[in-house]
C-alpha positions as CSV (number, residue, x, y, z in Angstrom):
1,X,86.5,91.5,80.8
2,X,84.3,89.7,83.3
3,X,82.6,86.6,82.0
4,X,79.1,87.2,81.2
5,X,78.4,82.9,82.0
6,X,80.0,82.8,85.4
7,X,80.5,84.2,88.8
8,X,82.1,84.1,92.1
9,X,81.3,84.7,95.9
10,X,83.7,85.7,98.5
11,X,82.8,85.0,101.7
12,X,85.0,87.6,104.6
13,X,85.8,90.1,102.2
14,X,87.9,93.5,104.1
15,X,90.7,95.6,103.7
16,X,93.5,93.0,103.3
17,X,93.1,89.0,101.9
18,X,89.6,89.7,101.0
19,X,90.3,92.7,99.1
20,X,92.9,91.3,97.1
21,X,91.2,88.3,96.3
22,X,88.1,89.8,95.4
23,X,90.0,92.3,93.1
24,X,92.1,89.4,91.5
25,X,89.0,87.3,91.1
26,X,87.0,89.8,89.5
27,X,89.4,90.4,86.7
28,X,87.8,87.5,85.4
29,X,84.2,86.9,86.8
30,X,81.1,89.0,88.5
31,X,81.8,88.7,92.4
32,X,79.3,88.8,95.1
33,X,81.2,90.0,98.4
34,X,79.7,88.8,101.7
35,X,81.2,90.2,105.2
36,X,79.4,90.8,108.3
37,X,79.3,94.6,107.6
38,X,78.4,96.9,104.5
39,X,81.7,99.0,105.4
40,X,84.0,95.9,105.1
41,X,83.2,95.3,101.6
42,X,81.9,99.2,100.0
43,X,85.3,100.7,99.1
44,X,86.0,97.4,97.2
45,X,82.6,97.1,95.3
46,X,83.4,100.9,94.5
47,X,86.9,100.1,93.3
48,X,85.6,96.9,91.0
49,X,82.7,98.4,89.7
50,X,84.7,101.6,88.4
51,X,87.3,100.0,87.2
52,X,85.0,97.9,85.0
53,X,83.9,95.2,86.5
54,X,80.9,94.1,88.6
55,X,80.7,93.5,92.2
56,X,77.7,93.2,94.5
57,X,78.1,93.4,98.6
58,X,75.8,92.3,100.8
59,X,75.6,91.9,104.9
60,X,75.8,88.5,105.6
61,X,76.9,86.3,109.2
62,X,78.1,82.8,107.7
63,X,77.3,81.8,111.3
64,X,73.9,82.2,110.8
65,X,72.3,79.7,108.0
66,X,69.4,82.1,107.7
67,X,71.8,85.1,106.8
68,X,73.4,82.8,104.6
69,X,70.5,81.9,103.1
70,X,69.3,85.1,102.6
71,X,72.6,86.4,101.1
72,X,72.2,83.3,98.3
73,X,68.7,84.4,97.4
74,X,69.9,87.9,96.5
75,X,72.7,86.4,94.7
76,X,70.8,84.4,92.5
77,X,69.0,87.3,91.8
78,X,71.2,89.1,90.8
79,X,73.1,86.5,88.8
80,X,69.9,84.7,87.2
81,X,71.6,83.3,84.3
82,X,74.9,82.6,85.5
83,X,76.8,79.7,87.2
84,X,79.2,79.6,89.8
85,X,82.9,79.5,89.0
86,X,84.9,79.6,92.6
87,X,83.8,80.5,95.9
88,X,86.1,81.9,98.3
89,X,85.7,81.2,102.1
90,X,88.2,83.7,104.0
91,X,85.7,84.4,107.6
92,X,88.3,85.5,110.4
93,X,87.6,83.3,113.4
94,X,86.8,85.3,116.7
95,X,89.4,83.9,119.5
96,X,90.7,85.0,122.6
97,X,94.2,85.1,124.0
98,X,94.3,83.9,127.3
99,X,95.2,81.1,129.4
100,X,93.3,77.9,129.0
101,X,91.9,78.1,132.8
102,X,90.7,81.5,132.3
103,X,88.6,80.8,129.1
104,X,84.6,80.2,129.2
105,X,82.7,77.9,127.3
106,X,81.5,81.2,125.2
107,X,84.7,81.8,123.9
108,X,85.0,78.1,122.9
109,X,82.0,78.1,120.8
110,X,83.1,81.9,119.4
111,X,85.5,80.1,117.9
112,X,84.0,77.4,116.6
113,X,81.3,79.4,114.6
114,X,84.4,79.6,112.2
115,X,83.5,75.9,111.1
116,X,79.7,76.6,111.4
117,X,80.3,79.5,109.1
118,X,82.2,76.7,106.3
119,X,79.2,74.4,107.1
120,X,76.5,77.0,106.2
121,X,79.0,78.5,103.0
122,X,79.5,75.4,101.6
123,X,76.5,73.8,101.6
124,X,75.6,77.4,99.8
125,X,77.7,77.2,97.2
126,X,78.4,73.5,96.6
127,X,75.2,72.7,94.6
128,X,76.2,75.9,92.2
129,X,79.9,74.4,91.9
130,X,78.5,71.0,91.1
131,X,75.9,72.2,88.4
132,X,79.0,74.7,87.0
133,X,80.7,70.7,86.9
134,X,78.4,68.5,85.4
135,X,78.4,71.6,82.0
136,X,82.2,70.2,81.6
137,X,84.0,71.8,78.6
138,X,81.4,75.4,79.1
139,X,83.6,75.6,83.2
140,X,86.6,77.9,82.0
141,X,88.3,76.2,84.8
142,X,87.1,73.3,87.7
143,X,84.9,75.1,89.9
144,X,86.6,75.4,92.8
145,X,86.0,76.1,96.4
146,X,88.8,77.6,98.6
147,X,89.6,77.6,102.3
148,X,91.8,79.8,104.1
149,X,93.4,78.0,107.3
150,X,96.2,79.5,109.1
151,X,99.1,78.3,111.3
152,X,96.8,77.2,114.2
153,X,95.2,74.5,111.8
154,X,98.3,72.3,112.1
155,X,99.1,73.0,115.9
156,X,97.6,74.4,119.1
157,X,100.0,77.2,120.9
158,X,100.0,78.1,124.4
159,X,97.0,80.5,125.4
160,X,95.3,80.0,121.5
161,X,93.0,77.4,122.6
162,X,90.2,78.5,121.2
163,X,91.7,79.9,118.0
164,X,93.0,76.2,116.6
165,X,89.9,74.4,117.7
166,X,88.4,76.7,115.3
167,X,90.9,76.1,112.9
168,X,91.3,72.7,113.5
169,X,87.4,71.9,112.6
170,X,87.6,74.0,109.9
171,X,90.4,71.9,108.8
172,X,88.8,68.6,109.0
173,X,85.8,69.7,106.7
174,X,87.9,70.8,103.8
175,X,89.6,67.3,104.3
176,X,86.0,65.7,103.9
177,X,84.4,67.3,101.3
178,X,87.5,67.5,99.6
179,X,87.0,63.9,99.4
180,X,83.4,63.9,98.6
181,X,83.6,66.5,96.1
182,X,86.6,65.7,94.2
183,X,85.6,62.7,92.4
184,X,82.4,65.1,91.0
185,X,84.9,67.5,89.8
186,X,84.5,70.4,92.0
187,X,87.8,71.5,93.6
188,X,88.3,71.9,97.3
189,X,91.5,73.2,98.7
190,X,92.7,74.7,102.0
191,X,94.8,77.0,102.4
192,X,97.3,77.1,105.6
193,X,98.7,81.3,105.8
194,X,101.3,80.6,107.9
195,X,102.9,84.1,109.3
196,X,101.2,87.8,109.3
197,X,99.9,89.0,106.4
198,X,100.8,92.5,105.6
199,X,97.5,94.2,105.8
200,X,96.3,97.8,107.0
201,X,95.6,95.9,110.7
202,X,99.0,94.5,110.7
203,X,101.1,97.6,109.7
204,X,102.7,98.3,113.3
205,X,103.5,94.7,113.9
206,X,106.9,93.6,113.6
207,X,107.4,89.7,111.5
208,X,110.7,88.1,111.3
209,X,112.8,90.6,112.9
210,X,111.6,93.7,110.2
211,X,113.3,91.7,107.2
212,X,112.3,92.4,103.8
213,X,109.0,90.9,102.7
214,X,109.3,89.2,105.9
215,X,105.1,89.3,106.3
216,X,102.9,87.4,104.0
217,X,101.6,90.0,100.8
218,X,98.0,89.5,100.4
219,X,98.1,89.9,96.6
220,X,100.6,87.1,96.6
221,X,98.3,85.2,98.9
222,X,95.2,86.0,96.1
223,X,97.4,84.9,93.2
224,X,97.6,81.6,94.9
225,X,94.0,80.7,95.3
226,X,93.7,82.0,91.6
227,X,96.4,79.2,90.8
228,X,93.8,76.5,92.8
229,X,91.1,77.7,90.7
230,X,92.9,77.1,87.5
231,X,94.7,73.6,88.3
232,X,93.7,71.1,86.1
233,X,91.7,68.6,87.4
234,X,94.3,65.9,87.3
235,X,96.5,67.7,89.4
236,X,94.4,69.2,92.0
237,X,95.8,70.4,95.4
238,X,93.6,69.8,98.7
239,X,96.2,71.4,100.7
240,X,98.9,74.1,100.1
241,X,100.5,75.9,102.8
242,X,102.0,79.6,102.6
243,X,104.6,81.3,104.4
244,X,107.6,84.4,104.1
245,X,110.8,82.8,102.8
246,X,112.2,83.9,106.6
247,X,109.6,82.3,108.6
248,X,110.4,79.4,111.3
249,X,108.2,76.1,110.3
């Protein structure tokens, strides 16, 4: 039964890690399920809502403060009485695949809209999580805010330029408010998917030579951030990384 207290936003909800997070998180809470377009996120209020729980959707461009803004009024509107629990930011970062000398400076800043999106999200949610903080023992767990990274937040690869500049930034500003925000009890951790995850998008792809559960499931992957949320706030990751038992690292 979803709490009637509490509530949680997922930011880049679709049909793969968004999905599954969003269906794993609202086995406990209300969810509000942001994406750039109504189609991303309709099956998957549809699919909460009969199933018993509640789920909202609304448009929203994390690149955009005022979209963001807008998306949080209509939250709150929605969720009047209720604190936020977790908040989920899982925005794909737009990137192009080419050699470095054939990129434009519009395909630089494409990619670093990934990190503006964070910005805009967590300064969104942040004041909810602290507020959800400072009611102690009512939290059922630390509210918690969740990053996902991905390979390219560790190390650039030829012709990904863009992509892990993106990544890289969005990497750096978990690591600070991490450290800003842990000592006022609200979790921050990023995430670092290393391999493909085995989504709709990803079905014709071939990961580890076609072995067994050699791509990344995205339930596991939503179980995960669920075991963030519900760390104890003595033991309290800031960084776990996530990868098939075959893949190189």
């Amino acid at each position: 039964m979803a709490s009637k207290t509490f509530f949680a936003v997922i930011a880049g909800v679709g049909p793969g890690t968004g999905r599954s997070v969003a269906l794993k998180f609202a086995k406990t809470y209300p969810v509000a399920l942001l994406a750039r377009k109504p189609e991303s996120y309709a099956d998957i209020v549809a699919e909460i809502n009969q199933s018993g729980g509640h789920a909202i959707g609304i448009p929203t461009d994390t690149a955009d403060a005022a979209s963001v803004t807008s998306a949080f009024d209509k939250i709150r509107a929605e969720y009047p009485d209720k604190r936020l629990a977790a908040a989920v930011y899982n925005v794909g970062a737009g990137f192009a695949v080419k050699p470095f000398l054939d990129l434009v400076p519009s395909e630089l800043s494409a990619a670093l809209s990934n990190a503006t999106g964070l910005f805009n999200f967590a300064q969104a949610t942040l004041p909810g999580l602290l507020e959800s903080a400072e009611a102690g023992a009512a939290a059922p767990h630390p509210p918690t805010l969740v990053i996902t990274g991905a390979t390219a937040s560790l190390r650039g690869a030829p012709r990904f330029a863009t992509f892990a500049a993106g990544k890289f930034a969005v990497r750096a500003l978990a690591q600070s408010l991490a450290r800003e925000f842990h000592p006022r009890g609200v979790h921050v951790a990023h995430v670092i998917v290393d391999g493909v995850i085995d989504i709709p998008r990803t079905k014709g792809w071939e990961a580890n030579g076609g072995a067994e559960d050699g791509k990344i499931s995205a339930d596991a992957i939503a179980d995960s951030y669920w075991y963030l949320h519900t760390q104890h706030r003595s033991s309290f990751t800031q960084e776990l990384d996530l990868r098939p038992y075959v893949e190189k690292f």
